[in-house]
KOLMIVEX-810519 format. One record per residue (C-alpha): residue number from 1; x, y, z. Coordinates in Angstrom, 3 decimals. Layout:
<node num="NUM" x="X" y="Y" z="Z"/>
...
% end
This chain:
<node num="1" x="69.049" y="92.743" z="150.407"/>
<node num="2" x="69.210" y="96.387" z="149.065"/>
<node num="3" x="70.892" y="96.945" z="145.470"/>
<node num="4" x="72.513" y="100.767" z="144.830"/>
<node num="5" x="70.812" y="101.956" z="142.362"/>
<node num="6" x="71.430" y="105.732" z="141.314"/>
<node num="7" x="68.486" y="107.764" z="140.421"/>
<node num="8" x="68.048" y="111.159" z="142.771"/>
<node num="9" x="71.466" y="111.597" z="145.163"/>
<node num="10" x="74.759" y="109.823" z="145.254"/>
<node num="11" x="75.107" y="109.832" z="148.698"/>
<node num="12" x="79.121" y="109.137" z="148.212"/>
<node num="13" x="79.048" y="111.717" z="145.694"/>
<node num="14" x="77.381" y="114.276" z="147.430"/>
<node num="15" x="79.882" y="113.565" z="150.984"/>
<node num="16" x="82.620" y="114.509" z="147.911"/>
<node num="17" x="81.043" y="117.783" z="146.956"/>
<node num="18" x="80.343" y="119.359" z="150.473"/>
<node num="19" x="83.857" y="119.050" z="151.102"/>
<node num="20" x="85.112" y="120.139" z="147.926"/>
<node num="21" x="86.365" y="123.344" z="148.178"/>
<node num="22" x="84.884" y="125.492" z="145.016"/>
<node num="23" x="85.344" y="128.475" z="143.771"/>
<node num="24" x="82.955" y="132.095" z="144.127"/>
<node num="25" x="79.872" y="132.740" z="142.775"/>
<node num="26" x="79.793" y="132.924" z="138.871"/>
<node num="27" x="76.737" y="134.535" z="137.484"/>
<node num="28" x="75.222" y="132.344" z="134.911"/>
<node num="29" x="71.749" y="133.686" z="134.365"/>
<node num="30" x="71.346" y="137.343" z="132.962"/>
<node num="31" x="72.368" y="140.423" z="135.151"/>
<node num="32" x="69.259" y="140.855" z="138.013"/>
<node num="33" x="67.492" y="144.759" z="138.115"/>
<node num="34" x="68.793" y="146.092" z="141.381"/>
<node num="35" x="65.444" y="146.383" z="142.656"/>
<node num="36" x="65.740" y="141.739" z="142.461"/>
<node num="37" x="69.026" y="140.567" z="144.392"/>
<node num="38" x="70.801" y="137.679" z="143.614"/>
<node num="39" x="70.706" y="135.620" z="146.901"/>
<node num="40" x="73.157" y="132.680" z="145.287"/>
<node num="41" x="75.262" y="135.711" z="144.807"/>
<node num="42" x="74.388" y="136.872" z="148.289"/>
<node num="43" x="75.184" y="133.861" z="149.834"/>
<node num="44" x="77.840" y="132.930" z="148.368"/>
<node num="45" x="76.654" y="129.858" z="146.876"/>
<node num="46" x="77.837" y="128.823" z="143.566"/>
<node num="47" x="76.238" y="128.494" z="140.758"/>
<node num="48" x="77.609" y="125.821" z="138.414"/>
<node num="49" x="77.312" y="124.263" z="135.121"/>
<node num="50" x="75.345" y="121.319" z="135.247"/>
<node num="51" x="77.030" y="118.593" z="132.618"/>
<node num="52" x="76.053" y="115.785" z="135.189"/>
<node num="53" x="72.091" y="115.190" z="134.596"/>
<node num="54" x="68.629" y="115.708" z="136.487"/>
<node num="55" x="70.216" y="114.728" z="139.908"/>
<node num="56" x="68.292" y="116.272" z="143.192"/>
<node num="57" x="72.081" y="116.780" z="145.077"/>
<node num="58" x="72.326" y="119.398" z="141.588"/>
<node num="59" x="69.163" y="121.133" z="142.408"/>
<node num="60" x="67.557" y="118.489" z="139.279"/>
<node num="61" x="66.380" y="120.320" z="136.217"/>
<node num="62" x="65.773" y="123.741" z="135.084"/>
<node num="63" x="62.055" y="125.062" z="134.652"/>
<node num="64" x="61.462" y="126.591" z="131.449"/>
<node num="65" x="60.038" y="129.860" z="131.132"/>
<node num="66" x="56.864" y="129.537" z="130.919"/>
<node num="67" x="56.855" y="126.865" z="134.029"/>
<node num="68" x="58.697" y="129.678" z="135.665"/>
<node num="69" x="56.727" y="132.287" z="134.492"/>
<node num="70" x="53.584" y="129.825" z="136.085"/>
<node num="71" x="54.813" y="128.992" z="139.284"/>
<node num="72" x="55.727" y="133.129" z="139.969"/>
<node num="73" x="51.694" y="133.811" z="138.823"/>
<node num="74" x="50.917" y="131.332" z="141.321"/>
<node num="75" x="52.299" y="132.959" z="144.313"/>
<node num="76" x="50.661" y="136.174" z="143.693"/>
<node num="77" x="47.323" y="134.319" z="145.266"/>
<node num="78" x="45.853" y="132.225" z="147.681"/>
<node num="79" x="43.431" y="129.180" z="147.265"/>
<node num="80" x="41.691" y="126.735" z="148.272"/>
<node num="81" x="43.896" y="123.804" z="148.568"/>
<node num="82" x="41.615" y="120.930" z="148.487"/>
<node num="83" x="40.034" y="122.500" z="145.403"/>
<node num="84" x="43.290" y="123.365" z="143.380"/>
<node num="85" x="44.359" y="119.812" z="144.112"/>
<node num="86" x="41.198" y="118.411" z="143.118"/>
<node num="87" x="40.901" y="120.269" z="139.537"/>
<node num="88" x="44.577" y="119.508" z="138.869"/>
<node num="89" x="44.110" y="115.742" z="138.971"/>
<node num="90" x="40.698" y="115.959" z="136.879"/>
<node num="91" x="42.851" y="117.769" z="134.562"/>
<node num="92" x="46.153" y="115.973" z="133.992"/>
<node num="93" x="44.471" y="112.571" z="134.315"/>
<node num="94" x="42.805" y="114.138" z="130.682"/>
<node num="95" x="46.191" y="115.085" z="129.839"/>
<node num="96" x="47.922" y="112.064" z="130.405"/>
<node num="97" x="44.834" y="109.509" z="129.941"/>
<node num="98" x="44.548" y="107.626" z="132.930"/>
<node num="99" x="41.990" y="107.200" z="135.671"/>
<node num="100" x="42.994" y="109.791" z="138.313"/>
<node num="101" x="46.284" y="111.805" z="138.963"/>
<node num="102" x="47.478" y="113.631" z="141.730"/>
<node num="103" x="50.844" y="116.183" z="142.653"/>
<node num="104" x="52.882" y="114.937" z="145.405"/>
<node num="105" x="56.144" y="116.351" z="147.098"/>
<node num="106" x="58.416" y="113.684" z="144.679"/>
<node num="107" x="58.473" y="110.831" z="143.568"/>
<node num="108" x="59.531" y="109.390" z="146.810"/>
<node num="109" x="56.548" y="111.325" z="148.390"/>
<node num="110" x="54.242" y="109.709" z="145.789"/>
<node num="111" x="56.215" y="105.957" z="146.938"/>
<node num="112" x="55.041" y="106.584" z="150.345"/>
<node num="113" x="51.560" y="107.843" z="149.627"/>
<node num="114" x="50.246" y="104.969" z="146.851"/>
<node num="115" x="51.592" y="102.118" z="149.311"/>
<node num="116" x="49.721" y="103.664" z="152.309"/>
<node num="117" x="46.522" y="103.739" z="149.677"/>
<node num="118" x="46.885" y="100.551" z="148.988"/>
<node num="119" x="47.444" y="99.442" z="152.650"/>
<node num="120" x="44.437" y="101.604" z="153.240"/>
<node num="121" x="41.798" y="99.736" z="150.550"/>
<node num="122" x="42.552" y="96.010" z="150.955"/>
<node num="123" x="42.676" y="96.521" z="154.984"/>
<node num="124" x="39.540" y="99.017" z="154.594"/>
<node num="125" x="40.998" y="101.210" z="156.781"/>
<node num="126" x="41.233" y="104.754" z="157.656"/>
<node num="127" x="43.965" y="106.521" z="156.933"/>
<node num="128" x="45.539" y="107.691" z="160.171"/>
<node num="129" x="46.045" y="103.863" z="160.466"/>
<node num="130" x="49.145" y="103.971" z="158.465"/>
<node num="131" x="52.016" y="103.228" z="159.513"/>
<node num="132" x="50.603" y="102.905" z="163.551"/>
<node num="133" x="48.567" y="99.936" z="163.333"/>
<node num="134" x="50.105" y="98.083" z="160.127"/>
<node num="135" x="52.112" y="95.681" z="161.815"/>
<node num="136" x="48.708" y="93.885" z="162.864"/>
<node num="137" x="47.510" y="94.028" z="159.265"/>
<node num="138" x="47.840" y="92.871" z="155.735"/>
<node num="139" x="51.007" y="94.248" z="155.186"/>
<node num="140" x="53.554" y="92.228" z="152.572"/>
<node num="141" x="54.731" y="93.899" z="149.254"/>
<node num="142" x="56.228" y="91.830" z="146.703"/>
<node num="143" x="59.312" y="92.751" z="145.035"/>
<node num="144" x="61.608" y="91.432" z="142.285"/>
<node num="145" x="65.368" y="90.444" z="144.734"/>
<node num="146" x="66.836" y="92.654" z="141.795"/>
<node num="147" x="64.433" y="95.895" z="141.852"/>
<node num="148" x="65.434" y="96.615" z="145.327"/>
<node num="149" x="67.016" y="99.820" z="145.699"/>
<node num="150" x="67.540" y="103.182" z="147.886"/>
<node num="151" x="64.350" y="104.825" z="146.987"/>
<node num="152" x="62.097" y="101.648" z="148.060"/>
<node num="153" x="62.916" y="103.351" z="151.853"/>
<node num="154" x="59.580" y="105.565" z="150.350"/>
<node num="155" x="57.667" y="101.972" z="151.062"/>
<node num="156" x="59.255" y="100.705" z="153.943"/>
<node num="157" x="57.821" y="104.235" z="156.235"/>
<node num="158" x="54.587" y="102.690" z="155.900"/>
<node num="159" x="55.508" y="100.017" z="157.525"/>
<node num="160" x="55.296" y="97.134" z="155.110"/>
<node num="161" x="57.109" y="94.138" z="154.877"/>
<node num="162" x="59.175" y="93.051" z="151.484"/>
<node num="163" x="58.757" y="89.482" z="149.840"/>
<node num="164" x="61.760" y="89.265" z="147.817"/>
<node num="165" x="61.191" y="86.702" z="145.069"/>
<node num="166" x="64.111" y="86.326" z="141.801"/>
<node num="167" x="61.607" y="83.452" z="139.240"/>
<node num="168" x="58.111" y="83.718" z="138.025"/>
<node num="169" x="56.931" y="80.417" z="139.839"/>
<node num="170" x="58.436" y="82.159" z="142.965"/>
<node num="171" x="56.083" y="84.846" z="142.211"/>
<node num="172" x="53.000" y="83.336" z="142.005"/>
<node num="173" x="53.546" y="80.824" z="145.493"/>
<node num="174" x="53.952" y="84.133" z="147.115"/>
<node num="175" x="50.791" y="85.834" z="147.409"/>
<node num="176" x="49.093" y="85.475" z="150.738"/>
<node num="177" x="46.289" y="86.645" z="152.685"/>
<node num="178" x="48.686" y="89.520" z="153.533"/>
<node num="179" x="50.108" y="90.805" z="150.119"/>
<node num="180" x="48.819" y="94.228" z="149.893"/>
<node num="181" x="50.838" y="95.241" z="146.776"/>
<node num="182" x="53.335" y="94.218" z="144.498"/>
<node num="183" x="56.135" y="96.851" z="143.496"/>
<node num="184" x="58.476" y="97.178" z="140.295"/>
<node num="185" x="61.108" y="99.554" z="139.585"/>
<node num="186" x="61.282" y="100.354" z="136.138"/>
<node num="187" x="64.543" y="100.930" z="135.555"/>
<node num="188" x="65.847" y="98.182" z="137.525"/>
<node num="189" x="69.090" y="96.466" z="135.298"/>
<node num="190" x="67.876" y="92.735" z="136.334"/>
<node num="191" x="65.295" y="90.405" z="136.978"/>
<node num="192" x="63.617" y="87.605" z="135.247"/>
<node num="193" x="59.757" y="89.088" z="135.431"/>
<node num="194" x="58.725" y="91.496" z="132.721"/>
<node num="195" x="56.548" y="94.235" z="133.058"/>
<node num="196" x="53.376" y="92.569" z="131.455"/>
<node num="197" x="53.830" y="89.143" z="133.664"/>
<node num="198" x="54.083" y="91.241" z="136.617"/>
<node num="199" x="50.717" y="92.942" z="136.111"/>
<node num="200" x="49.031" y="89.952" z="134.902"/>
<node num="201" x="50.047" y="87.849" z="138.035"/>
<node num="202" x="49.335" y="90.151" z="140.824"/>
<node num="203" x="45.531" y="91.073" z="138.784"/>
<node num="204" x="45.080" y="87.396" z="138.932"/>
<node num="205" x="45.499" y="87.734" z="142.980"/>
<node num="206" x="43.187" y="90.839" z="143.358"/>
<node num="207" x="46.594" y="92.957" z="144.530"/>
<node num="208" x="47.388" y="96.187" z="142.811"/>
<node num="209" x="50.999" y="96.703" z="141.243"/>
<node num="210" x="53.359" y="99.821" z="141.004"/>
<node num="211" x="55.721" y="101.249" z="139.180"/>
<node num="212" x="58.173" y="103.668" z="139.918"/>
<node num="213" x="59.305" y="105.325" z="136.758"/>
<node num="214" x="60.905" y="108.341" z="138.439"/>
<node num="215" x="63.363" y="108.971" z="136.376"/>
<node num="216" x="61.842" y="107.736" z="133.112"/>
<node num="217" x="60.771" y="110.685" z="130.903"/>
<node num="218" x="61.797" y="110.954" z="127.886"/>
<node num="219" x="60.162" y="109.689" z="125.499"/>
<node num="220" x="57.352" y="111.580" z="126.729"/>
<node num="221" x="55.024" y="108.660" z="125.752"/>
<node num="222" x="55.918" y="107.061" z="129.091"/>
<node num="223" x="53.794" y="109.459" z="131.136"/>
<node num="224" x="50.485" y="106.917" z="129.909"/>
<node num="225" x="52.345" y="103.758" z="128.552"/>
<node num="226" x="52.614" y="102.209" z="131.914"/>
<node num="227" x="49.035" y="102.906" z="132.921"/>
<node num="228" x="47.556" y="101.726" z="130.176"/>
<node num="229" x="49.995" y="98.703" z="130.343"/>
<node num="230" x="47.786" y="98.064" z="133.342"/>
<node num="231" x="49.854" y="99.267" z="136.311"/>
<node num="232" x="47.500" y="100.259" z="139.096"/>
<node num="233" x="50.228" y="103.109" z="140.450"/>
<node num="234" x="52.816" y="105.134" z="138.703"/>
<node num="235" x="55.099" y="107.622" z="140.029"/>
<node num="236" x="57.492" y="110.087" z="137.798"/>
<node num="237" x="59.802" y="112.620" z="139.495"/>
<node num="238" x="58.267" y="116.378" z="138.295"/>
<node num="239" x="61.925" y="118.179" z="138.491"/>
<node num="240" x="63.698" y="115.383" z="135.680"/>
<node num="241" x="62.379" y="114.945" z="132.416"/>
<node num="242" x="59.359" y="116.464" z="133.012"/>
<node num="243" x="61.281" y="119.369" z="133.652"/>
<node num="244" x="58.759" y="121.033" z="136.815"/>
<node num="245" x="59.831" y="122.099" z="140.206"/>
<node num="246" x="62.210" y="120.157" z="141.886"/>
<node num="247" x="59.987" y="119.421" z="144.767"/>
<node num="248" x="57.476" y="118.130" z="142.867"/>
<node num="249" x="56.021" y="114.470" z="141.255"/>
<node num="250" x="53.254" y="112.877" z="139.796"/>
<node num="251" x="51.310" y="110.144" z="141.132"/>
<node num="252" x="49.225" y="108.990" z="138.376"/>
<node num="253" x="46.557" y="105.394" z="138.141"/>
<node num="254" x="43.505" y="103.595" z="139.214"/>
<node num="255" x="40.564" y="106.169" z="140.687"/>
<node num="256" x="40.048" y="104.872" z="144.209"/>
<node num="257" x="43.835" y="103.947" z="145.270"/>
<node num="258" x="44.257" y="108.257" z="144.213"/>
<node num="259" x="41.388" y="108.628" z="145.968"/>
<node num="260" x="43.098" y="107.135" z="148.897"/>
<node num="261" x="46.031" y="108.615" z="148.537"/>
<node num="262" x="44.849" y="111.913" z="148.910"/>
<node num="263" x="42.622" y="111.438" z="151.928"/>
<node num="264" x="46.227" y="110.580" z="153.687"/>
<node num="265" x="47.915" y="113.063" z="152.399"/>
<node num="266" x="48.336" y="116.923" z="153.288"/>
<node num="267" x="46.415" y="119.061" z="154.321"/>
<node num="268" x="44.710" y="116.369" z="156.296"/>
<node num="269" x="46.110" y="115.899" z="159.274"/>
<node num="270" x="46.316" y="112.244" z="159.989"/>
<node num="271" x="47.409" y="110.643" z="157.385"/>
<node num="272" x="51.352" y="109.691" z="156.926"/>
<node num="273" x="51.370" y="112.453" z="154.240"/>
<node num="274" x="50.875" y="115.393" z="156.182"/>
<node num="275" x="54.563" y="116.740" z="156.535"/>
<node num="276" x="54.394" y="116.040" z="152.429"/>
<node num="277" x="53.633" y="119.426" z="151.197"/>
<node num="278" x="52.973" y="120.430" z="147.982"/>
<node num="279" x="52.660" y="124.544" z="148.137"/>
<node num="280" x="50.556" y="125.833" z="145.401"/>
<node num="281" x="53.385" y="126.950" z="142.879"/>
<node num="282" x="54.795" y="123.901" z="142.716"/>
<node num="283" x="51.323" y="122.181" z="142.282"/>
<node num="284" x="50.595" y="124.563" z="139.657"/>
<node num="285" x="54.399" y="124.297" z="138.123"/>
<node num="286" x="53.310" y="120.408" z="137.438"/>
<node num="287" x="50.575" y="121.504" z="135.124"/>
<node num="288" x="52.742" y="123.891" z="133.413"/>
<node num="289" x="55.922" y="121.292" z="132.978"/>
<node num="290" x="53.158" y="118.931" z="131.862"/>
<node num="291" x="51.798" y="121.337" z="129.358"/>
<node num="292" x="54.712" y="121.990" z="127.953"/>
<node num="293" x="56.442" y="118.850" z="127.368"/>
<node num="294" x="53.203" y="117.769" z="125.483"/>
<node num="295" x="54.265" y="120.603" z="123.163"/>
<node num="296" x="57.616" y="119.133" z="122.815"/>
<node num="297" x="58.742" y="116.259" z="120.161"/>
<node num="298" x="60.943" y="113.433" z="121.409"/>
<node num="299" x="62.741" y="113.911" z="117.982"/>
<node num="300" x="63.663" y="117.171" z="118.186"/>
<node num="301" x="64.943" y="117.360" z="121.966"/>
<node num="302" x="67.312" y="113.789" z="121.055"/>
<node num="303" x="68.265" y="115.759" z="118.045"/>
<node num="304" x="69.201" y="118.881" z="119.849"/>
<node num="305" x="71.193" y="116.797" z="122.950"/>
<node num="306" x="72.857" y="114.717" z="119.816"/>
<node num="307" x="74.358" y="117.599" z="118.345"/>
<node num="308" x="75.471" y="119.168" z="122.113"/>
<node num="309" x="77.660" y="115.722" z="122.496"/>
<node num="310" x="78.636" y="115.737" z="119.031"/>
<node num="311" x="80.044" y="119.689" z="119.795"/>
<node num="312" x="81.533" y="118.767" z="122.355"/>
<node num="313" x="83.554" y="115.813" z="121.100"/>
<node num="314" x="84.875" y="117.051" z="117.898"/>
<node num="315" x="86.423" y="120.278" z="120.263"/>
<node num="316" x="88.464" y="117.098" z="121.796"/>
<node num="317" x="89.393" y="115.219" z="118.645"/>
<node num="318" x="92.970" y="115.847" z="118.257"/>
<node num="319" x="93.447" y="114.748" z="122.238"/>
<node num="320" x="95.680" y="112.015" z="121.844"/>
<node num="321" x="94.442" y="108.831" z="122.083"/>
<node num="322" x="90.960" y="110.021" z="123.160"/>
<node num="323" x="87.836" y="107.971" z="121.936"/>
<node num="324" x="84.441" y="109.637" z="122.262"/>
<node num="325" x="81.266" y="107.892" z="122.013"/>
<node num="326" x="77.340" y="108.775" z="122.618"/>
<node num="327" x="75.726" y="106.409" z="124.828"/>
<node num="328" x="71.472" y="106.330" z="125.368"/>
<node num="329" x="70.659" y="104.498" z="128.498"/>
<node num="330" x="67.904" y="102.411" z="127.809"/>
<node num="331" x="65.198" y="103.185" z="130.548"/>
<node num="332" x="66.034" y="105.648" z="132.701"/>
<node num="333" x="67.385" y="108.863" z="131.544"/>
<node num="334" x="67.087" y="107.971" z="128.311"/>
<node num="335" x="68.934" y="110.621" z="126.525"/>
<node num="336" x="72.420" y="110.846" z="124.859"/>
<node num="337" x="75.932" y="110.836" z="126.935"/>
<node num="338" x="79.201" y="111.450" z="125.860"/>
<node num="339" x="81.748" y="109.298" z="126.866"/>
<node num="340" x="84.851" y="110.146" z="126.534"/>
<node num="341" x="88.319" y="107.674" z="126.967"/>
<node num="342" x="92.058" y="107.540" z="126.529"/>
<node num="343" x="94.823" y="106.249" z="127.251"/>
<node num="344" x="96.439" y="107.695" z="130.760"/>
<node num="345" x="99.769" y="106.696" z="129.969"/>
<node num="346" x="99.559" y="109.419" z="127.361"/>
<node num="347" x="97.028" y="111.621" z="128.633"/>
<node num="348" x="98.384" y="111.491" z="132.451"/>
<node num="349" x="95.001" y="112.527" z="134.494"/>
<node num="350" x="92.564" y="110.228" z="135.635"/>
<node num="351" x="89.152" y="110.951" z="135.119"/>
<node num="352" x="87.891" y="111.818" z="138.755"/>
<node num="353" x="90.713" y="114.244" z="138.675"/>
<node num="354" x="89.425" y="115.721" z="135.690"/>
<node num="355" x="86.055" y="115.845" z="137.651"/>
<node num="356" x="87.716" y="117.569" z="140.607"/>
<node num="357" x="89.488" y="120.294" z="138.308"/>
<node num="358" x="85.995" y="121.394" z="137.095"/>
<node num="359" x="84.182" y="120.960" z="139.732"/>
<node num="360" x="86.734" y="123.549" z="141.713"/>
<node num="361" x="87.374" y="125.518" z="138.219"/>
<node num="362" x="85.599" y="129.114" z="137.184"/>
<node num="363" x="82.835" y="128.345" z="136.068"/>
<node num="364" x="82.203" y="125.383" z="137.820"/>
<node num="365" x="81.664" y="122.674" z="136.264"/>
<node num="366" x="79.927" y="119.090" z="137.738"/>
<node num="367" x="80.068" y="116.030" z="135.306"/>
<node num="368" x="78.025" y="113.028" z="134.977"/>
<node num="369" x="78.702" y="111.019" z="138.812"/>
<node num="370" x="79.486" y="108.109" z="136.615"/>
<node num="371" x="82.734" y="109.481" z="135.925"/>
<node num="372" x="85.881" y="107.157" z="136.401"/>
<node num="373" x="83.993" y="104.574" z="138.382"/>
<node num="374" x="82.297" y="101.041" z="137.321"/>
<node num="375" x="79.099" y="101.883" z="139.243"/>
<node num="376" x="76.842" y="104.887" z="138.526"/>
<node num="377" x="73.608" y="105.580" z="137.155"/>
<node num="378" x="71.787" y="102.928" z="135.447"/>
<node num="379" x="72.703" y="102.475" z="132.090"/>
<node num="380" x="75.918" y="104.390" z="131.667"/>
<node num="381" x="78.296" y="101.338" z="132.311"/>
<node num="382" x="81.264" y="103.477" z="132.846"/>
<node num="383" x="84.759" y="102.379" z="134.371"/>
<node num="384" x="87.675" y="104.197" z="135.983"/>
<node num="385" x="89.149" y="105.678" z="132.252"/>
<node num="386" x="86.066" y="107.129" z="131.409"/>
<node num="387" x="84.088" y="110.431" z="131.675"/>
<node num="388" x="80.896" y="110.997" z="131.365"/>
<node num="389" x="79.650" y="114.518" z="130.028"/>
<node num="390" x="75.433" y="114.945" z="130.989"/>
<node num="391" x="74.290" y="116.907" z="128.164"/>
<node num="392" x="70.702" y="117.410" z="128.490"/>
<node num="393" x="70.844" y="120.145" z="131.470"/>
<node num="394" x="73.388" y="122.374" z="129.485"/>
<node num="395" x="72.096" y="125.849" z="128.844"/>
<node num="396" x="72.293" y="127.272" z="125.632"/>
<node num="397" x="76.411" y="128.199" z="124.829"/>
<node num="398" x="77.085" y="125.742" z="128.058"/>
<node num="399" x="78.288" y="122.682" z="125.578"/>
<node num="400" x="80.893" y="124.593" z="124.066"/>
<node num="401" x="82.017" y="126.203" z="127.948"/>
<node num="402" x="82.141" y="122.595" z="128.824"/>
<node num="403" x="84.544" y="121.610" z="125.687"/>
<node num="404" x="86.979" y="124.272" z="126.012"/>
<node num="405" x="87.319" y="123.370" z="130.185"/>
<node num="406" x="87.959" y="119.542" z="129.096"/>
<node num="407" x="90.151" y="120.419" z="126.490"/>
<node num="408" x="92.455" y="122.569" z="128.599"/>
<node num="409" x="92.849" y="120.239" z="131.224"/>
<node num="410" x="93.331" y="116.947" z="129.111"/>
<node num="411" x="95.846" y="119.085" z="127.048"/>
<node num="412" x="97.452" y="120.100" z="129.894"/>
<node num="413" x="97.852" y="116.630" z="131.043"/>
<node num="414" x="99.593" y="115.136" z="127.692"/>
<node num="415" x="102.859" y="113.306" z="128.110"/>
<node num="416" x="105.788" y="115.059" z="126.414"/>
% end
């Protein structure tokens, strides 16, 4: 049985926003040369304020400059692909110490192309064989009851079949002749397995594990602390944390399950990877996001998205009744929210309202999907009185744009 967990869409939440009816195009960026049209302007789509987080229905993170200013040198010139893909895993497997490394179109992308490797090496097969002729094959992944989620979809393309197992004797009894992996979602909320047992049980079968850690960046330390933890796979999203293009991921581990992975992926044209493009910008936009977040300091960002919550709650202070605290989720998107309460007989607007009102408001504004409901992203355990404010997307001034919108609408909505 599939758990909702909230990483990459809110399918609900996105359903809300296509029919929300917003407002023009508000220019957020710096005036374009004439010669350089705006096509958000052009086509009327709106540009918004992102006080939500690194979600893909937001268009994820923003590249820095110099990512941009890499991924815009990029598609100036052509290449060979095989060979830019081949010197960009020599060179962020360096970066990131671990065996081998390869760009994928995602994180999903990277889901789907390490389980058809693995598929691949302990049924020796070639890889046009995946998913065609896996239902005749070793084909079981184990998983954790409580790690199942939307994303594990990624897995289920190849064709496998899930083992869902909750204790650690249940574990063990249930490798077979067929187990070709066993798969762990990082930021899963539950389960009784940790990390370390979960490598050391499946090594002790011969079966390689995963990891999907998508969404798991910050602290930046996690790009190499699950490979050398011993996880055979690990997959990070490339438009979150890491800040890179949006179509982009990482697919990071053991030398000959990359080297699988890459033999079914595109540009050959067999393999269950082949409609999984990665163009050269956004292959070359990886290295660049990589590059610079290795210049950045865990410290300083925390410090900086600290004081952007802190701004934004003392601009709300004299709200009555309001509470504000600054939350960290522990795994995934580990960086500070705001969340902000009070009492709605005083303050008479619920918190989805105050969602809607920005979210239809000039500028427009989307907060954190967690807002006024008991089930959101992982970590933020939010409720129906409570809104969440994303602060780590905000562009510089955005914070205080953000305070003055809440303000106004929660003053608005004061009883007497």
């Amino acid at each position: 049985m599939k758990k909702s967990h909230s990483r990459r869409s809110f399918f609900g939440w996105t359903t809300g926003l296509l029919a929300s009816q917003v407002s023009p195009a508000r220019t957020i960026d710096k005036a374009q040369p004439p010669s350089e049209p705006d096509y958000y302007d052009k086509l009327g789509v709106t540009k918004i304020i992102n006080a939500a987080g690194t979600y893909t229905v937001l268009t994820a993170s923003i590249m820095p400059p110099s990512v941009q200013a890499a991924v815009d040198r990029a598609a100036k010139y052509p290449v060979r692909l095989l060979e830019l893909q081949c010197a960009v895993g020599e060179y962020l497997a360096k970066r990131l110490n671990c065996e081998a490394a390869m760009v994928t179109a995602g994180a999903s992308s990277a889901l789907t192309l390490g389980t058809a490797a693995c598929i691949d090496l302990i049924n020796k097969l070639p890889p046009q064989a995946v998913p065609m002729q896996i239902s005749n094959l070793k084909n079981e992944v184990i998983i954790q009851k409580t790690h199942r989620y939307g994303y594990d979809h990624g897995l289920e393309i190849c064709g496998v079949r899930f083992v869902e197992i909750e204790t650690l004797p249940e574990y063990e009894n249930a490798f077979t002749s067929h187990t070709v992996m066993a798969h762990f979602f990082n930021a899963a909320e539950g389960g009784q397995i940790s990390r370390e047992d979960w490598i050391r049980i499946a090594h002790k079968h011969g079966v390689p594990c995963f990891n999907d850690a998508a969404a798991d960046v910050p602290p930046i330390s996690n790009l190499w602390n699950y490979t050398k933890m011993g996880f055979d796979l690990v997959t990070f999203s490339g438009g979150k944390g890491i800040r890179g293009p949006q179509n982009a991921g990482l697919l990071l581990g053991r030398k000959d399950l990359i080297a699988a992975a890459t033999q079914t992926n595109n540009p050959f044209d067999d393999g269950i990877g082949r409609g999984m493009k990665v163009a050269k910008e956004q292959i070359v936009g990886m290295v660049a996001a990589v590059d610079w977040l290795l210049e950045q300091s865990d410290d300083e960002m925390q410090a900086d998205f600290q004081r952007r919550a802190v701004r934004i709650a003392g601009h709300l202070k004299d709200i009555p009744t309001l509470e504000s605290k600054v939350v960290v989720p522990e795994v995934a998107n580990h960086v500070p929210h705001l969340l902000i309460r009070y009492d709605q007989q005083r303050v008479r607007i619920a918190p989805l309202d105050v969602a809607e009102k920005l979210r239809t408001g000039n500028p427009s504004i989307e907060l954190n999907p967690s807002t006024g409901k008991r089930e959101g992203s992982s970590g933020l355990h939010s409720d129906e009185n409570t809104i969440v404010v994303g602060v780590w997307m905000l562009q510089p001034g955005e914070d205080m744009i953000v305070a003055s919108r809440l303000r106004e609408i929660l003053s608005r909505s004061v009883e007497g």
